[in-house]
C-alpha positions, 0 to 999 in steps of 0.5 A: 479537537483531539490531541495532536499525535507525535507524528503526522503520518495520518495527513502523510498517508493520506498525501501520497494515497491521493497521488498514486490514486489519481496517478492510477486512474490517469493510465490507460490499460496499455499504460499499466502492463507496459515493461521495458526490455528486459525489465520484469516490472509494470507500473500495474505491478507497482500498483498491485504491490501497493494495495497488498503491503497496505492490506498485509500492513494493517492485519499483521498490526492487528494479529501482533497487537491484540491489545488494540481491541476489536474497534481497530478492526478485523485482522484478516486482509481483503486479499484473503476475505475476498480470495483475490488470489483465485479470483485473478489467477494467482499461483496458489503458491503465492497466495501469501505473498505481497510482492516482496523477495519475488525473483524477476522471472515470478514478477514478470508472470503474476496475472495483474488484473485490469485497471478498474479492479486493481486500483479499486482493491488499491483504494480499498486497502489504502483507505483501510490503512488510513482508518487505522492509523486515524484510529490509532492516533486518536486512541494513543496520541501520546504513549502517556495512557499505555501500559509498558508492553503496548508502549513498546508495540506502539512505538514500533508500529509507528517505526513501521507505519513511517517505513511504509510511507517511504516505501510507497514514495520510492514505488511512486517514483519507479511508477513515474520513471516507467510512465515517463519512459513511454510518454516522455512525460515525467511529473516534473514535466507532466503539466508542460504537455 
């Protein structure tokens, strides 16, 4: 059995992957494009912002902790490798962006795609966030076997990895508040049908 890391944010990860994945799946295309009035987010938005800060996530560790070698994978994003941004009809001008700092008017316009495309790219860069932190867990469990320099980056990189499991709880819950406003169906109230 490996040694136990100083946090569990593997099985966390793993966690909420599984409930926005099967919250995902359970839409049906009108579902994940619908947006209140004057609202300028859907919940394929939410979706589509998930996928690409997991993807972003996992490069930007990887380019700023070159240190963790090459086991930990390639540091370029699926978003990249596979020119999603053209593929799907993104502004050129956005091709970077994971969704963060966009003004209302640029959100209420990106091209989500369909629903089998989107929530497959979503599982793809959450299983690849998940194999990294699994990785990362059981190479440096502890801080004990890291030089100075990577311990700092280490602890950092687990500062982050917990920021973004919050981050992806809160989507969740915006995802469910928009759901809920077209069913009239919440999850606290879903099994209630």
């Amino acid at each position: 059995m490996s040694p136990q890391a100083l946090y569990d944010v593997h099985s966390m990860f793993k966690d909420i992957h599984k409930v926005v994945i099967e919250f995902a799946q359970s839409l049906d295309e009108d579902q994940l494009y619908w947006k209140p009035k004057g609202y300028s987010t859907s919940i394929g938005f939410h979706l589509w912002h998930l996928a690409r800060e997991s993807d972003f996530l996992k490069t930007v560790i990887l380019e700023r902790t070159p240190q963790l070698g090459e086991e930990f994978g390639e540091a370029k994003e699926i978003w990249a490798k596979e020119e999603l941004a053209k593929k799907w009809g993104f502004p050129i001008e956005l091709n970077a962006t994971v969704g963060t700092g966009l003004s209302d008017e640029i959100a209420a316009t990106l091209p989500i795609p369909r629903k089998d495309e989107l929530v497959e790219y979503l599982c793809r860069s959450y299983g690849a966030l998940e194999q990294f932190v699994e990785l990362l867990d059981e190479r440096y469990p502890n801080f004990d076997n890291a030089e100075e320099e990577l311990k700092k980056k280490l602890q950092n990189i687990r500062l982050n990895l917990l920021v973004f499991l919050s981050h992806d709880c809160r989507h969740l819950g915006m995802m469910e508040c928009l759901k809920g406003l077209q069913t009239g169906f919440g999850s606290a109230t879903e099994n209630r049908k």
